[in-house]
VOBA-1610 file (N, C-alpha, C; in pm, whole numbers, padded with zeros to 5 digits, always signed):
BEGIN
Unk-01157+01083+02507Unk-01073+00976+02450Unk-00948+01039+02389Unk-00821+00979+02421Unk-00670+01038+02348Unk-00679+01026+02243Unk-00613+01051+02144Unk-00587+01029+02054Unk-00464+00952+02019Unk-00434+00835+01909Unk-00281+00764+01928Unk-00216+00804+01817Unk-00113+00849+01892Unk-00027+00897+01750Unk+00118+00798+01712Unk+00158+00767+01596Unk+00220+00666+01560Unk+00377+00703+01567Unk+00470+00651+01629Unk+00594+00674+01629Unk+00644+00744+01441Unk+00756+00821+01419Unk+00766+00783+01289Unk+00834+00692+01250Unk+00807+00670+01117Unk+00880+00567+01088Unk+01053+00604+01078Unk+01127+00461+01067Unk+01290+00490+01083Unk+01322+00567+00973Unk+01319+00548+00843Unk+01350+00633+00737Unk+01333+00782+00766Unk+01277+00814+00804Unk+01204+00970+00849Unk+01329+01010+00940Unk+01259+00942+01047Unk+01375+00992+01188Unk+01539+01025+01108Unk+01568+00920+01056Unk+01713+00881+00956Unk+01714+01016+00886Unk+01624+01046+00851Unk+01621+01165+00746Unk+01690+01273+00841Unk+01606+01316+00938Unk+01587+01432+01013Unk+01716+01430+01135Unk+01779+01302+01165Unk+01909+01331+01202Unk+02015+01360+01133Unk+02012+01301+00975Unk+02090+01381+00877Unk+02124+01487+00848Unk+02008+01573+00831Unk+01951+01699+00842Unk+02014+01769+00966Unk+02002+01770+01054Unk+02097+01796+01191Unk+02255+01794+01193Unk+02338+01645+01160Unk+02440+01645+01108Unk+02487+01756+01037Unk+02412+01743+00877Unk+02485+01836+00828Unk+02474+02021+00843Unk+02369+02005+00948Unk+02387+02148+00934Unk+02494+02192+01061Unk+02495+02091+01152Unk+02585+02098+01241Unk+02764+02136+01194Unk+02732+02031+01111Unk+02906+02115+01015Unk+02925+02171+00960Unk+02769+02282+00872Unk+02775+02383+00890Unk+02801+02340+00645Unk+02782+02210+00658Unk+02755+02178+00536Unk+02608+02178+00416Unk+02588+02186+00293Unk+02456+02171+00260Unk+02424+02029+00251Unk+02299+01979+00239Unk+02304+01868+00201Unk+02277+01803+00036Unk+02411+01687+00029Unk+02398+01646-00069Unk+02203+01686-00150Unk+02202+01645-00285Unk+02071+01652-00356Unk+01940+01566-00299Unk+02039+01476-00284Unk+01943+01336-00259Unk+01908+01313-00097Unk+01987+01368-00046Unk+01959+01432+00090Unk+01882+01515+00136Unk+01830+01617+00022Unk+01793+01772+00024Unk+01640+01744+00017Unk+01543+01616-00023Unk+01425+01604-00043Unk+01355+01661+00046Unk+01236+01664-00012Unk+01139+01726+00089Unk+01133+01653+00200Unk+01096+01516+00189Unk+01110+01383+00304Unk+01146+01271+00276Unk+01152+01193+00307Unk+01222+01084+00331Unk+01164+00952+00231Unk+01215+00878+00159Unk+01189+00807+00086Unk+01158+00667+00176Unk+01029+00616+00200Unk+00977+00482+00252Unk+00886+00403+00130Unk+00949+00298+00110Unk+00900+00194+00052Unk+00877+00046+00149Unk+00744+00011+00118Unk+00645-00069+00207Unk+00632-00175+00076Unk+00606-00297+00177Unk+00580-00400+00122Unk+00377-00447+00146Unk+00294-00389+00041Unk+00154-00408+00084Unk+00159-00553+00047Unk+00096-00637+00160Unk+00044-00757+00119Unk-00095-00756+00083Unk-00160-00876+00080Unk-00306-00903+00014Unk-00415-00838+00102Unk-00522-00775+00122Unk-00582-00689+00202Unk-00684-00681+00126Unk-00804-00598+00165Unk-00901-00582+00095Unk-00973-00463+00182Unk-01024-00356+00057Unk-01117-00211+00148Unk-01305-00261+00124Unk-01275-00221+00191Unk-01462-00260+00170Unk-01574-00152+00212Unk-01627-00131+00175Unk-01780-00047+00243Unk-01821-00081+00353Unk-01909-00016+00391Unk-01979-00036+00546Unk-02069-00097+00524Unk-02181-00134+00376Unk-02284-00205+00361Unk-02205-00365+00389Unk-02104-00362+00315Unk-01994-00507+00297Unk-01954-00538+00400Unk-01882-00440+00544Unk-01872-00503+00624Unk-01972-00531+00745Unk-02090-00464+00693Unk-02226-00521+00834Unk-02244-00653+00731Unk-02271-00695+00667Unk-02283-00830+00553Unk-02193-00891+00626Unk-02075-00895+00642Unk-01986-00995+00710Unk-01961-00987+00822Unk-01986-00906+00892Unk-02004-00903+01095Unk-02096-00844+01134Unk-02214-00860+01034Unk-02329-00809+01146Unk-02395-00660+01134Unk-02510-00597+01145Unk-02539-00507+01165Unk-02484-00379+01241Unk-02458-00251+01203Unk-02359-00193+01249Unk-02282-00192+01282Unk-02165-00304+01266Unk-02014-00326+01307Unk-01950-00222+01231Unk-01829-00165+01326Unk-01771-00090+01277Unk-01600-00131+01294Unk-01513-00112+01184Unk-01379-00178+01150Unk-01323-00119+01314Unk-01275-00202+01389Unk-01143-00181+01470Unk-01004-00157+01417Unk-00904-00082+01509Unk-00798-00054+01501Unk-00692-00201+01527Unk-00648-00238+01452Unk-00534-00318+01459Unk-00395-00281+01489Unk-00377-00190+01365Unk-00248-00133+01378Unk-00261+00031+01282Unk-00180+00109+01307Unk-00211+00227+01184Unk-00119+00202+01105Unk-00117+00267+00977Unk-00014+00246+00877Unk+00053+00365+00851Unk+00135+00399+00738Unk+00206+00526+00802Unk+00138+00638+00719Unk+00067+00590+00553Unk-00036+00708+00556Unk-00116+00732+00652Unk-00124+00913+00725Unk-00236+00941+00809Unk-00399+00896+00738Unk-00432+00830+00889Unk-00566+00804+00879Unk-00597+00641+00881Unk-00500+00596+00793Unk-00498+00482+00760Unk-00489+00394+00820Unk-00545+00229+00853Unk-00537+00151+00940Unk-00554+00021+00864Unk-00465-00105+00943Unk-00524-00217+00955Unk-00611-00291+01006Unk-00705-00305+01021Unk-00832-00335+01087Unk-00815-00465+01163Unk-00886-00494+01287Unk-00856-00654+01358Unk-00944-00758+01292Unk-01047-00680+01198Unk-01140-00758+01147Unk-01035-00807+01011Unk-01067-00977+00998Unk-01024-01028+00897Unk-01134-01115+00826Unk-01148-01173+00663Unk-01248-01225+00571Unk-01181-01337+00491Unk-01223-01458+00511Unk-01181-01549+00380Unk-01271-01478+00274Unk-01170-01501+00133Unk-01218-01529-00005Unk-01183-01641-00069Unk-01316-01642-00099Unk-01344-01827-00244Unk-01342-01780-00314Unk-01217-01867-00424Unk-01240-01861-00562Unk-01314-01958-00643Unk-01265-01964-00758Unk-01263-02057-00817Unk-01275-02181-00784Unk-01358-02290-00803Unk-01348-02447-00741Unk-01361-02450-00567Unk-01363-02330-00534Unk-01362-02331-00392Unk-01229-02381-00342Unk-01139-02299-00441Unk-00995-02270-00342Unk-01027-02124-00288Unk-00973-02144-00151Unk-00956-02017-00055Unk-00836-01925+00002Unk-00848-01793+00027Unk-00782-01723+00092Unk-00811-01727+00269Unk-00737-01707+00318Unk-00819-01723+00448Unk-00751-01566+00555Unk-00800-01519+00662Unk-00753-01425+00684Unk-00669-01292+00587Unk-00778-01282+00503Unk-00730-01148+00427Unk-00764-01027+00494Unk-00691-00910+00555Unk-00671-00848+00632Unk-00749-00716+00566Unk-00850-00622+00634Unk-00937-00541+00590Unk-00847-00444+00621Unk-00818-00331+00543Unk-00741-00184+00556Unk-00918-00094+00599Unk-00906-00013+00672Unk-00993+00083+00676Unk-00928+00233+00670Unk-01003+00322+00679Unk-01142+00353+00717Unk-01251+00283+00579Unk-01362+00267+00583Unk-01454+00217+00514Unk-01442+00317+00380Unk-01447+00271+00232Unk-01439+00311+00109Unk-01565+00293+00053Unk-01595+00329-00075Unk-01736+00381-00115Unk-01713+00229-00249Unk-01597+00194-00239Unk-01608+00081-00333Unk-01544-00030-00264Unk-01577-00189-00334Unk-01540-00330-00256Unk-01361-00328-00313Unk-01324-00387-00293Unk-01175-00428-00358Unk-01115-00489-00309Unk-00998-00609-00363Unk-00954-00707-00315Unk-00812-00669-00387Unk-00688-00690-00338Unk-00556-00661-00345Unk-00488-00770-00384Unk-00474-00882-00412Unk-00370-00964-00448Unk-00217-00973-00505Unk-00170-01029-00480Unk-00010-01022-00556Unk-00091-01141-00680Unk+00057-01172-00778Unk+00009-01260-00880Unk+00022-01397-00798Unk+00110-01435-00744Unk+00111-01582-00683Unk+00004-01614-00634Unk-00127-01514-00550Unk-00226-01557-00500Unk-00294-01566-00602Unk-00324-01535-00700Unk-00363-01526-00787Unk-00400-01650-00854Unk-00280-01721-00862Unk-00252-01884-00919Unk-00281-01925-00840Unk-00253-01907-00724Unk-00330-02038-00557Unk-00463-02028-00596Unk-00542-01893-00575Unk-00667-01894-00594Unk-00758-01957-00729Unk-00698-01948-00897Unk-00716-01987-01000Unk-00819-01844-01070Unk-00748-01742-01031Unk-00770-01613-01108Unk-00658-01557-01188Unk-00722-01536-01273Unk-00576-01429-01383Unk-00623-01300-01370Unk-00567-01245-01253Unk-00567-01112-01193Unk-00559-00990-01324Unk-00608-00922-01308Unk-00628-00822-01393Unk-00488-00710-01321Unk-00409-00632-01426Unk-00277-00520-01348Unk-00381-00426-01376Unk-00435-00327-01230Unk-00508-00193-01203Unk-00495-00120-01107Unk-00515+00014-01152Unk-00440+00092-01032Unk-00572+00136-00932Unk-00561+00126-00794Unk-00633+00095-00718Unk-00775+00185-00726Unk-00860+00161-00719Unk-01009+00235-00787Unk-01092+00162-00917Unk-00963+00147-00990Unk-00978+00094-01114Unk-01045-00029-01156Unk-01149-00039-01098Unk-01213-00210-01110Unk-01322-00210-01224Unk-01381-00092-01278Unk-01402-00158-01393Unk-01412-00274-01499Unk-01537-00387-01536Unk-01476-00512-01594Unk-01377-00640-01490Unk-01329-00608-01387Unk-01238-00674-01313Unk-01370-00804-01274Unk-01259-00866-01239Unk-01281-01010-01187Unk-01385-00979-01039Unk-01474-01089-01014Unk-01530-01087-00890Unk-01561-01174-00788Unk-01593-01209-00680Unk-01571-01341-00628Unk-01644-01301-00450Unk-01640-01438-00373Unk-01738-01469-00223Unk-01645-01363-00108Unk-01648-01309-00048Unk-01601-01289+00076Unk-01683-01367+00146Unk-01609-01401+00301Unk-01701-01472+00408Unk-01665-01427+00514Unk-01713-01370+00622Unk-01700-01374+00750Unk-01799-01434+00848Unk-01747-01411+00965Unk-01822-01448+01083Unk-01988-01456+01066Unk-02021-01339+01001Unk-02217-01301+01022Unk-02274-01357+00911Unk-02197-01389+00816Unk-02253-01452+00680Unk-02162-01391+00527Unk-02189-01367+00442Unk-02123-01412+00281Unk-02123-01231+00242Unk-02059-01196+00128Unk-02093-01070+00057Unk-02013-01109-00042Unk-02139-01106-00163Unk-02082-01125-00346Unk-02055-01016-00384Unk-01880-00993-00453Unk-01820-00887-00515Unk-01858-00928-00662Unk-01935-00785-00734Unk-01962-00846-00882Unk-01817-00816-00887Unk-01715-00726-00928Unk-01584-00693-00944Unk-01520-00652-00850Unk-01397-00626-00881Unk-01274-00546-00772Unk-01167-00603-00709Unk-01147-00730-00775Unk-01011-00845-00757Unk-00927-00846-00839Unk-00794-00745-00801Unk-00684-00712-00834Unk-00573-00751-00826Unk-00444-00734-00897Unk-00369-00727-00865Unk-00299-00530-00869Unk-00263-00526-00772Unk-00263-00329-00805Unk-00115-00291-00795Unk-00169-00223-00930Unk-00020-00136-00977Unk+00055-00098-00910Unk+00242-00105-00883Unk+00296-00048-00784Unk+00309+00113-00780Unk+00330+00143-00689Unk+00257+00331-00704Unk+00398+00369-00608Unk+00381+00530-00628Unk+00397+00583-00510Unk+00325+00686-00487Unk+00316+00720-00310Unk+00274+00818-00290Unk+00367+00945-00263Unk+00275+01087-00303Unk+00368+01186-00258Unk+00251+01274-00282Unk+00328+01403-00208Unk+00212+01553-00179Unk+00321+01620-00249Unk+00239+01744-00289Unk+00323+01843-00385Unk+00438+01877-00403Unk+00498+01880-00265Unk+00617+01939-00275Unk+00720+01801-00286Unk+00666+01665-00249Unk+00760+01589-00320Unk+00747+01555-00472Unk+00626+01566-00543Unk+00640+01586-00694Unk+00680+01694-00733Unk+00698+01800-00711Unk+00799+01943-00783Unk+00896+01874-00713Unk+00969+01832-00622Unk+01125+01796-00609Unk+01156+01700-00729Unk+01071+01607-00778Unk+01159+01479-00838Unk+01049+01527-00973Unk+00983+01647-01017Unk+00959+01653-01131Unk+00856+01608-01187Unk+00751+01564-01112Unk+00607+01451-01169Unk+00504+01498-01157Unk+00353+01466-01147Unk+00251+01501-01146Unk+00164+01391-01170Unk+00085+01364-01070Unk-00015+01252-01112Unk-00040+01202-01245Unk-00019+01070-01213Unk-00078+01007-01361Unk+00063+00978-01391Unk+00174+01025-01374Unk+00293+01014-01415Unk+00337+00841-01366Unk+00504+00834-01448Unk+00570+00706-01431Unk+00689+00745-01388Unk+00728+00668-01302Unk+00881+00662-01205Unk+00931+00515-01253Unk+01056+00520-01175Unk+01136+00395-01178Unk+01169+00400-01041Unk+01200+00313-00982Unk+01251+00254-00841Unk+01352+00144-00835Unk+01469+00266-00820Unk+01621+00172-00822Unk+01596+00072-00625Unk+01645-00043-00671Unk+01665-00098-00590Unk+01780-00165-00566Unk+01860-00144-00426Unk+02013-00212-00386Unk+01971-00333-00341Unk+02067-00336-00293Unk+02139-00501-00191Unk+02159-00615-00282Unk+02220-00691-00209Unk+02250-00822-00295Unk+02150-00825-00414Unk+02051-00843-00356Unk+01919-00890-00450Unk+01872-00783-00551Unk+01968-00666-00561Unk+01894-00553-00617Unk+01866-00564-00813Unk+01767-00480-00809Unk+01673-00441-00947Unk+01656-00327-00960Unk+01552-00336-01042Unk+01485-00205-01106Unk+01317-00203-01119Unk+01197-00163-01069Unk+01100-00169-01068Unk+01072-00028-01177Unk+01010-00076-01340Unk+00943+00027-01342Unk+00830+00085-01391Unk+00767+00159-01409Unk+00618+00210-01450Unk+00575+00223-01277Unk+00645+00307-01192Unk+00552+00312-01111Unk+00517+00447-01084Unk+00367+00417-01082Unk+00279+00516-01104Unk+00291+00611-00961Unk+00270+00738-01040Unk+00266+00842-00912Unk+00133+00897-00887Unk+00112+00879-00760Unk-00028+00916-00729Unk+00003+01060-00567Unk-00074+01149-00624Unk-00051+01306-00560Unk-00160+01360-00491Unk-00099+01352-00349Unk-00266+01438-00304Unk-00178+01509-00190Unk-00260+01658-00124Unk-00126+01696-00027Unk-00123+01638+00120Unk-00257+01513+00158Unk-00257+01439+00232Unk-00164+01359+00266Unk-00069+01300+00155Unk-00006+01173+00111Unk+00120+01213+00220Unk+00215+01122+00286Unk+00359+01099+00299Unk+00394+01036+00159Unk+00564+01028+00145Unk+00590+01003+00054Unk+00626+00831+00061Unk+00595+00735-00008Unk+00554+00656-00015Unk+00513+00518-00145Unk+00652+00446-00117Unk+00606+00331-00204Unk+00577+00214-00178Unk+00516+00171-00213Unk+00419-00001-00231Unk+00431-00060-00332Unk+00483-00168-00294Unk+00468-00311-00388Unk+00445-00375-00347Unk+00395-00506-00406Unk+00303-00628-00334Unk+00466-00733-00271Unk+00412-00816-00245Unk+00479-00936-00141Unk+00556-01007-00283Unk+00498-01024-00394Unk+00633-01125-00508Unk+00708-00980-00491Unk+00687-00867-00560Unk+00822-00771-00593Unk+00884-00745-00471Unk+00812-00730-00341Unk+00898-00756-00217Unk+01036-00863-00190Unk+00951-00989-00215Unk+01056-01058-00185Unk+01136-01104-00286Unk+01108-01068-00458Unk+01194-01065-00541Unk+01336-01000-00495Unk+01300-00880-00459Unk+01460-00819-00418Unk+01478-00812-00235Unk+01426-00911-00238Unk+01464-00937-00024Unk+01455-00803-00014Unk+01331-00721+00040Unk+01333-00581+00031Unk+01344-00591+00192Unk+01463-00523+00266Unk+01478-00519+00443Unk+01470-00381+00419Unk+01412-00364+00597Unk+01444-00191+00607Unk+01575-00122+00587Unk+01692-00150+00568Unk+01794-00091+00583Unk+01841-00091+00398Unk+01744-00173+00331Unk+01770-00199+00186Unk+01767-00065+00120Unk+01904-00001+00036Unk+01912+00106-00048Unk+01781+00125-00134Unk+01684+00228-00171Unk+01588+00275-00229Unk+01631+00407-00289Unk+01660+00431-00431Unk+01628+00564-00497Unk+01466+00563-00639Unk+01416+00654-00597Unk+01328+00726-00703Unk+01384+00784-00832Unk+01379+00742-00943Unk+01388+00796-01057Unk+01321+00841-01196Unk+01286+00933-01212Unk+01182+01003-01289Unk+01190+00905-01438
//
């Protein structure tokens, strides 16, 4: 069996023809140019990781998550398998989209607006962090699985591997800011840096801070310590 490997993403490529440019003229590159890689900020919508006990509970005995799409951390995937969640009064989510590979804990991702559709006051936690958190029905196809906790709303983060935290100065556990351009532009901040040397470099925010600042691919992004 091949293996599929994922185009890179445009930011990257963008990076690495820059990189070419300027050495072609024989120039250095600006600072902000000079990073280790390329600054991508992603818009995570509502999703949920689940265990393998959680997902044979909702499709069945030994089902195992399919490939949908990959994401641009290695390894990472969107799964074709999707789960309504009931809340409250039996308002629902419907097609909440499973990220795999399978995790050793349940968790549910929300922005705050789903939050209010659903009639939860989402707890702000950074992903793992479910402790005390809110809990609620998944449903699929094979039958039900009760989350005592792990219904979030999760902290905006970024990712990075070592050598992009010694460039911009951080270390897990740490706080950034995330300047944002275009018309619509802001400032996102407390976002948490999370470090492993697995990671691309990498930010996430949910779907309101997305479309708070109409975040498009071509939308200006700087990192600030």
């Amino acid at each position: 069996m091949s293996a599929t490997v994922s185009a890179p993403h445009r930011a990257v490529v963008e990076h690495l023809v820059r990189q070419a440019v300027y050495a072609r003229m024989g120039r250095p590159l600006p600072r902000a140019a000079a990073a280790p890689n390329a600054l991508v900020v992603n818009v995570s919508a509502r999703h949920c990781h689940l265990t393998q006990e959680a997902v044979e509970a909702l499709f069945g005995k030994g089902h195992k998550l399919q490939v949908h799409k990959w994401l641009y951390q290695d390894g990472q995937f969107a799964a074709k398998e999707t789960v309504t969640l009931v809340g409250p009064r039996s308002r629902v989510i419907s097609n909440l989209r499973i990220l795999g590979p399978c995790r050793n804990l349940n968790q549910v991702e929300l922005a705050y607006t789903d939050g209010i559709a659903l009639g939860y006051d989402l707890p702000l936690r950074s992903s793992g962090d479910i402790k005390g958190t809110i809990g609620g029905m998944l449903m699929g196809p094979a039958g039900f699985f009760e989350m005592d906790a792990g219904i979030i709303r999760a902290l905006r983060h970024v990712h990075m591997n070592p050598a992009d935290a010694d460039y911009y100065g951080v270390k897990a556990g740490d706080w950034m800011k995330l300047k944002i351009g275009g018309p619509c532009g802001l400032s996102l901040d407390r976002m948490l840096v999370r470090v492993d040397p697995s990671f691309k470099l990498e930010v996430h925010i949910d779907t309101d801070e997305g479309n708070a600042c109409n975040l498009q691919p071509d939308t200006p992004c700087e990192l600030v310590k």
